[in-house]
C-alpha positions in Angstrom: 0.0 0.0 0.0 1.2 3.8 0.2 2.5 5.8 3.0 2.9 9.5 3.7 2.5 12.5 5.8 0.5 15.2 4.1 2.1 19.1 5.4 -1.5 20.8 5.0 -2.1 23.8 7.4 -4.9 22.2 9.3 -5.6 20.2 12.3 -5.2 16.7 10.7 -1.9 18.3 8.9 1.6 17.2 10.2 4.4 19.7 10.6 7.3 19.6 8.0 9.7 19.1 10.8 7.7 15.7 12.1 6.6 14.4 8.6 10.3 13.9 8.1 10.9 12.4 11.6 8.0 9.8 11.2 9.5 8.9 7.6 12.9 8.2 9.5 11.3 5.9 11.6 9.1 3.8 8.6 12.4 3.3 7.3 14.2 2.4 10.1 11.4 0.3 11.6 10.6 -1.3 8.0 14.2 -2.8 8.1 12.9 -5.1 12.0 10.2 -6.9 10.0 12.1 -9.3 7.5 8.5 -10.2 5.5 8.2 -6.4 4.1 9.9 -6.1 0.7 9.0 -2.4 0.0 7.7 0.7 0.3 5.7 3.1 -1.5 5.8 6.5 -0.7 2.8 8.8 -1.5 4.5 10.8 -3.1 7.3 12.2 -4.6 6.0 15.9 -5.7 3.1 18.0 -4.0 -0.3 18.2 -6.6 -0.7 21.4 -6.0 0.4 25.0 -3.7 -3.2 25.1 -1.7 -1.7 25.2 1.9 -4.9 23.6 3.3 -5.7 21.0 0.7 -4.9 17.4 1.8 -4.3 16.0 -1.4 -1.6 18.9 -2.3 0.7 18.1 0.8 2.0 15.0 0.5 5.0 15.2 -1.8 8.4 14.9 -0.7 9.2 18.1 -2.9 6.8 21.0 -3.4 5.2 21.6 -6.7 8.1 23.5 -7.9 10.8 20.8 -6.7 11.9 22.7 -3.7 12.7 19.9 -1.3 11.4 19.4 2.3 12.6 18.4 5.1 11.1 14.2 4.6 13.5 14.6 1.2 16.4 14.6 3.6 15.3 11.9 5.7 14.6 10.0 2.7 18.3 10.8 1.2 20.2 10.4 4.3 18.7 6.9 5.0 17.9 5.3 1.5 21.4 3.4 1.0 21.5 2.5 4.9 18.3 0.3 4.2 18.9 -0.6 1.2 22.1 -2.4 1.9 23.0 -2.9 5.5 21.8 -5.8 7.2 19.7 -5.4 10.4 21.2 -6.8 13.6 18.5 -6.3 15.9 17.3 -3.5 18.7 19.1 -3.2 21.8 16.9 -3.4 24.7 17.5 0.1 27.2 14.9 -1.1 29.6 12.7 2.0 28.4 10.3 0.8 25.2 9.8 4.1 23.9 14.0 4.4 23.6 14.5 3.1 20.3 18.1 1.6 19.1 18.6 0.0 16.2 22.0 -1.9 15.0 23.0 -2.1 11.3 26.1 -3.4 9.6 27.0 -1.8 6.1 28.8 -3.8 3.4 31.5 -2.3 4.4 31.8 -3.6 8.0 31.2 -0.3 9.8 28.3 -0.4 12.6 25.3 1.8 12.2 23.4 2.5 15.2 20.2 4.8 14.8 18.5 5.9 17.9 15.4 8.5 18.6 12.5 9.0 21.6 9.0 7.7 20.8 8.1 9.8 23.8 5.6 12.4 23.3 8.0 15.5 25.1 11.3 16.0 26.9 15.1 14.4 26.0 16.5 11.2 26.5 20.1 11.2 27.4 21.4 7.7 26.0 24.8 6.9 27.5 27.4 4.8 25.7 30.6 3.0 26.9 33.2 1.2 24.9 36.7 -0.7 25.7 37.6 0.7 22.2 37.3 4.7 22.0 37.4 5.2 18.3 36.0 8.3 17.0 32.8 7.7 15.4 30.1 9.8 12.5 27.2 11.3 14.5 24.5 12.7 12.2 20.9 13.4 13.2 18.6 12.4 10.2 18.1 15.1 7.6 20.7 17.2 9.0 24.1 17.7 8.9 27.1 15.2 10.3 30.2 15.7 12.5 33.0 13.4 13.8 33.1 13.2 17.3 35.3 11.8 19.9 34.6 9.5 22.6 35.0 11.5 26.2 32.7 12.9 29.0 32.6 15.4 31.8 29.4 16.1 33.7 30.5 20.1 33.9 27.0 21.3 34.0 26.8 18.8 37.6 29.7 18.6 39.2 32.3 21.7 38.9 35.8 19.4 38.6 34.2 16.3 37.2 36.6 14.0 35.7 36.6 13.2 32.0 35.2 9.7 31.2 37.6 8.6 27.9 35.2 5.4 27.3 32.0 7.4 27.6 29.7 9.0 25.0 26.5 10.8 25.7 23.8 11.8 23.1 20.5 13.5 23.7 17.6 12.0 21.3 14.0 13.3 20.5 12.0 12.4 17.8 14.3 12.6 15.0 16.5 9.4 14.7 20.3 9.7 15.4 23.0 7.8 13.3 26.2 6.9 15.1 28.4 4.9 12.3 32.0 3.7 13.2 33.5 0.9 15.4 30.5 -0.2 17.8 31.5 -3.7 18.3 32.2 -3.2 22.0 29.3 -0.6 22.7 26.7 -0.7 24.9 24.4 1.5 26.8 24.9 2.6 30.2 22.4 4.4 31.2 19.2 6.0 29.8 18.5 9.2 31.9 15.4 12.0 31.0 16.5 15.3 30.5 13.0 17.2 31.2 12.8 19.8 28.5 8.9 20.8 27.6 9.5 21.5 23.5 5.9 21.2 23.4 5.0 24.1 25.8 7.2 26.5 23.6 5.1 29.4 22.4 5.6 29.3 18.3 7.6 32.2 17.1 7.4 33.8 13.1 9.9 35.5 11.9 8.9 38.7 10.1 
């Protein structure tokens, strides 16, 4: 069958930012259930530029071609699921925590992890024998190299550095840590209360 988000302004419509989040998560999701050979995405351009019309939202590019934000979900992960082969979830103790393990043809460990909960951050915390930098990239933005090493300075004024540590903060946007995760596991999964949802909406001008 089809799938998709439409962006309409209206109360069924779902925000640029979250269309793209949930179309992270098909994906990712998709790749746990072995029997699903596919995906169709409805679809690919917007039918039209009425901002409150169902049917003219759902494209992964507006009318024009301009891309949204789902585009760059879509781009970002489309190779990952196509060719890496699913290891499994790693359990956190939380179910809304998500972490799923992938291993690319080229040996390197994918790990993508995001919040199913409705508001607030989830620290995930990460130890390793083998502190190798790794690729951190939230979906449908940009990527950095990062190195392994923590200090609780916002806690604890002295705090000694942790080199076999990492910490990473996830929402609803999926997370990709690629690199050498052989040895990794998760510490700890710790809520950082932060009410996005209470934020009054701001336009620019």
């Amino acid at each position: 069958t089809e799938m998709g988000w439409p962006t309409q302004i209206d109360r069924r419509g779902t925000p640029p930012e979250v269309a793209a989040a949930y179309l992270a998560r098909m994906l990712l999701l998709a790749r746990t259930l072995p029997f699903m050979k596919g995906i169709w995405w409805y679809d690919f351009q917007d039918d039209g530029w009425r901002s409150g019309y169902n049917e003219h939202n759902f494209g992964l590019v507006r009318p024009d071609l301009t891309p949204k934000r789902a585009y760059f979900s879509l781009k970002d992960l489309a190779r990952l699921v196509a060719t890496a082969e699913y290891l499994g979830r790693v359990e956190v103790g939380d179910p809304e925590v998500w972490i799923l393990t992938f291993r690319r043809p080229d040996g390197k460990h994918v790990w993508a992890l995001w919040s199913a909960h409705e508001d607030d951050g989830w620290q995930v915390v990460l130890r390793t024998d083998r502190p190798k930098p790794v690729l951190i990239q939230q979906v449908a933005h940009g990527a950095i190299e990062r190195q392994w090493g923590t200090r609780d300075w916002a806690g604890m004024r002295g705090a000694p550095v942790n080199p076999n540590q990492l910490e990473l903060l996830v929402r609803e946007t999926p997370w990709l840590i690629t690199g050498d995760l052989g040895t990794v596991t998760v510490a700890e999964v710790r809520r950082r209360e932060f009410p996005e949802a209470t934020r009054a909406v701001q336009f620019l001008r």
